[in-house]
N, C-alpha and C positions, 0 to 999 in steps of 0.2 A: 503876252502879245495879242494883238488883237487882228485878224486875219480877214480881210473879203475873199471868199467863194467865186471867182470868176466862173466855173462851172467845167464841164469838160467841153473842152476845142481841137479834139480833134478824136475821130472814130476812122480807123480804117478800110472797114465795110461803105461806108459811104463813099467811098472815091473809086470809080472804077480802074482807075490806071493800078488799082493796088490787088483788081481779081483776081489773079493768080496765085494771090498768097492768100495763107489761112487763119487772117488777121492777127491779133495781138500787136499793141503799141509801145511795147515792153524799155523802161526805163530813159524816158526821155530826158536828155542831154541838149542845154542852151547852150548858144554860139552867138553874140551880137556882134553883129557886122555894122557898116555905117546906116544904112537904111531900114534893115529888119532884124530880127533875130530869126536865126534858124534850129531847128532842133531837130538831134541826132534819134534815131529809139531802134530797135531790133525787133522786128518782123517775121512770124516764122513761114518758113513752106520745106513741104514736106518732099524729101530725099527718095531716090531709088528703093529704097527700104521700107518707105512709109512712118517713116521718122520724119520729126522738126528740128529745122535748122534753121538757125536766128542770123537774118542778115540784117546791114545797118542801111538805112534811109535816110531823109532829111523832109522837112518841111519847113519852110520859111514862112512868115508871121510878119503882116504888119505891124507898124511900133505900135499900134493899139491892140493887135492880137483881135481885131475883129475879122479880121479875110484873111486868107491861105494866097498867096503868092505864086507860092509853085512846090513841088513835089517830085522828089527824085525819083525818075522809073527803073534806074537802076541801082543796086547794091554801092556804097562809096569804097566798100573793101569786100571783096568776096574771101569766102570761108577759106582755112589754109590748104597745106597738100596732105595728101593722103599719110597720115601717121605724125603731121603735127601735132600742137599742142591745140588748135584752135581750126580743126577739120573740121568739126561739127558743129559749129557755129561763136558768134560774136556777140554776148552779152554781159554787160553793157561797154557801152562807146561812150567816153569822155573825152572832149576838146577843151584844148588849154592854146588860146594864143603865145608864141611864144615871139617877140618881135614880127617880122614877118611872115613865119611860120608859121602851121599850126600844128600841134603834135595832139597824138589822139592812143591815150589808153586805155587798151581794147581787155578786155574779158574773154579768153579763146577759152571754149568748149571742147571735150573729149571724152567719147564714151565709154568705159570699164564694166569687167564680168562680175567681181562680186560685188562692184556698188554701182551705181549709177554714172556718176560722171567724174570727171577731174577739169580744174581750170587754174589755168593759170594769166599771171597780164604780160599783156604784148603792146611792141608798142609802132603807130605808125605815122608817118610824118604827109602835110599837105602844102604843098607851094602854088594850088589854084584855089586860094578862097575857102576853101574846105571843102569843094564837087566832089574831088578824087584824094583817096591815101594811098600810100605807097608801104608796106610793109619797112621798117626798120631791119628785119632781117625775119628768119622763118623759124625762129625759136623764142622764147619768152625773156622780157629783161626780169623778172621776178615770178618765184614760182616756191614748191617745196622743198623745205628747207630742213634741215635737223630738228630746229626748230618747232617749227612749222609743217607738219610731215602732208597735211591733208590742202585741196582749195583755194590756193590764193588767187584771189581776185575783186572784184569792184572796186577798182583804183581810181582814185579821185585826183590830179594831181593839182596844186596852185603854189604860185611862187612868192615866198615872202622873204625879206631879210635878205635877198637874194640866194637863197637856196631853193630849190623844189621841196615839196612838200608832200607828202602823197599820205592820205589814209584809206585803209583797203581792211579786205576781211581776210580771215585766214580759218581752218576747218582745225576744230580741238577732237574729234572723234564722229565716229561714224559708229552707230547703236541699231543695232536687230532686234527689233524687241515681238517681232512674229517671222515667224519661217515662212510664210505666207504674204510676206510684205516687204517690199523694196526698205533696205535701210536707209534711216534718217540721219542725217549731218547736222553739226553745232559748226556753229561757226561766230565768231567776236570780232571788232573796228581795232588793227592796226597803225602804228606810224612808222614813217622812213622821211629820210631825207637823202640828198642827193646833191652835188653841186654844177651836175650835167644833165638833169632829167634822164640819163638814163642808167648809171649804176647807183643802184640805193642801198642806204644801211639801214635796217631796220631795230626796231625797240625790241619785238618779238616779245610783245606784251598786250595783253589785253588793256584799252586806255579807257574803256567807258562801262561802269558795273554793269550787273545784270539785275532787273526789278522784277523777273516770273523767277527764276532758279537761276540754277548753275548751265542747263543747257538749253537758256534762250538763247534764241538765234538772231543777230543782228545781220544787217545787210545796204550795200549802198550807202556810206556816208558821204554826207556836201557839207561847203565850210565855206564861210564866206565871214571878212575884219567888218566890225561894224562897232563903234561906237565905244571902243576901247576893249573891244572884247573878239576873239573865237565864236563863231556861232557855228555848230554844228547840228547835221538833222539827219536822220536814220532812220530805218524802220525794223520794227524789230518783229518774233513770233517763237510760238510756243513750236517746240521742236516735233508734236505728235500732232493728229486731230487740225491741224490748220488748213486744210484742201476741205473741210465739210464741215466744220463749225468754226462759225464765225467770231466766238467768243477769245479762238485760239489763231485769228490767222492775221496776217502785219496791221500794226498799227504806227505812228510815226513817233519817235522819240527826238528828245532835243536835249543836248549838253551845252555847255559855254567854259570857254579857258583864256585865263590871259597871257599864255604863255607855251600853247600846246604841246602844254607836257599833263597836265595836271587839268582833269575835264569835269565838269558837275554837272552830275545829270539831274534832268528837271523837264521831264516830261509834261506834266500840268501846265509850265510857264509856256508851251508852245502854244494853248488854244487851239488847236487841228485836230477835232474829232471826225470821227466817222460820222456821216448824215445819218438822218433817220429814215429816210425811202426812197435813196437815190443811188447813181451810177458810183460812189462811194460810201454807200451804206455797208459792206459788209468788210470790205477790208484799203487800206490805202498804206501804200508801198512806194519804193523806186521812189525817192523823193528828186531832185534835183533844185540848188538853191543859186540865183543869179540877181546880179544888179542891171536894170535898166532903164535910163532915162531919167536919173535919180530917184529908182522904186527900187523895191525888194522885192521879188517873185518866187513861188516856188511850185516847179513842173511835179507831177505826180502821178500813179497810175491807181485805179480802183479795184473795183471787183473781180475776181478772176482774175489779177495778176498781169491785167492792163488787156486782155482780150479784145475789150471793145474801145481800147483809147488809153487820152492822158486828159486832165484836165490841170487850169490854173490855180492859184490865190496870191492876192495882194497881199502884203502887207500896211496895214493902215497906220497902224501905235504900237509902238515897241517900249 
């Protein structure tokens, strides 16, 4: 494939309505509506505690993506209640038109004593345009399972054949490998499907190999029918070492399936490397992939894990 660099469009430090919070542009999520697209991403600011809590925003986009429209100064769904699944924040936010609805599967966060976190997907519906969600209910439609004991979350959903589709991650183990160090999580790209969007059956299978080891870490898959085929984009990272070298932290992976069951990975064929001295020189994650205006796009975040933004790329030749 052959990709244009639109560059990064949008930094959250640049806009004052966003001073409050302590930036990050974490995992932007497209929405095209009839005049702009707008994009979803999770934003943190810092709790009672002195902790980050990821809430979701929006920014709308002319259909050229050269000027910012408008910017939501509040949260579209604040964080759950005390002892939910999704107290301590919302990441990521995916929107899926669904007729006149919008329904939006959310990524709820929760904090644990001997690991770090747990998540699970929630899910919330919007009947004004996508301004406001309204929680579907205050517990998770998909979480851990026998299966799946650790993580479920970054749920993608899109509708084909007329079934819901959803590929999401799920956590294979949580490893100590210093006493002195927060444990690390594995986590691999599941499938479900659904014929309501909201109870799913899933494969409880890992669908896309692993090219560093057994406990590469994949994360956020987008999928989008193109040309007889599944195209799917992810990003993926070495489970130790990826917060300070850059050889080990997300890069983006690409499969294709004509039947998503059965996925071939081929990360070469994406052409989406890392820059050489720019805002994604060292790592590029959070993909998000969408059609608009008959193009192909795909939203992204850079260094640090989208701290300072998201930027775009065309697709030119496929």
């Amino acid at each position: 494939m052959k990709w244009k660099k639109i560059g990064k469009i949008f930094n959250p430090f640049e806009h004052p309505a966003l001073s409050s919070y302590a930036g990050y542009a974490q995992s932007p999520q497209a929405l095209p509506l009839k005049d702009r697209v707008r994009v979803y991403f999770s934003i943190r600011k810092l709790d009672q505690h002195a902790k980050f809590v990821s809430h979701v925003l929006f920014v709308d986009f002319d259909e050229a993506f050269s000027e910012i429209l408008e910017i939501s100064r509040e949260p579209v769904l604040e964080p759950g209640k005390l002892g939910t699944f999704d107290e301590h924040g919302i990441f990521p936010f995916s929107p899926l038109w669904d007729e006149q609805r919008i329904l939006a599967y959310t990524c709820g966060w929760s904090r644990r004593v001997s690991v770090s976190v747990e998540t699970s997907t929630g899910l919330a519906i919007s009947t004004d345009n996508g301004l406001t969600f309204q929680r579907y209910g205050d517990g998770p439609i998909l979480s851990a399972s026998l299966d799946e004991p650790f993580l479920v979350g970054d749920s993608f959903v899109r509708k084909y054949e007329n079934r819901y589709h959803m590929w999401y991650i799920y956590g294979t183990k949580w490893v100590q490998f210093d006493a002195a160090e927060p444990a690390e999580r594995v986590y691999k790209i599941g499938h479900a499907v659904s014929d309501d969007g909201i109870n799913f059956t899933r494969e409880s299978r890992a669908i896309i190999q692993d090219v560093i080891n057994e406990d590469e870490c994949q994360a956020l898959p987008t999928v989008i029918w193109h040309n007889g085929y599944y195209h799917m984009v992810f990003c993926f990272r070495h489970i130790r070492g990826f917060r300070t070298d850059k050889t080990k932290s997300y890069r983006l992976g690409y499969a294709r399936s004509a039947d998503m069951i059965n996925w071939i990975r081929d990360d070469g064929a994406l052409g989406l490397p890392v820059s050489g001295n720019d805002w994604d020189s060292e790592m590029m994650c959070y993909p998000n992939l969408f059609e608009w205006k008959g193009n192909i796009y795909l939203l992204y975040n850079g260094n640090e894990f989208g701290k300072y933004g998201f930027g775009l790329a065309l697709l030119e030749e496929d």
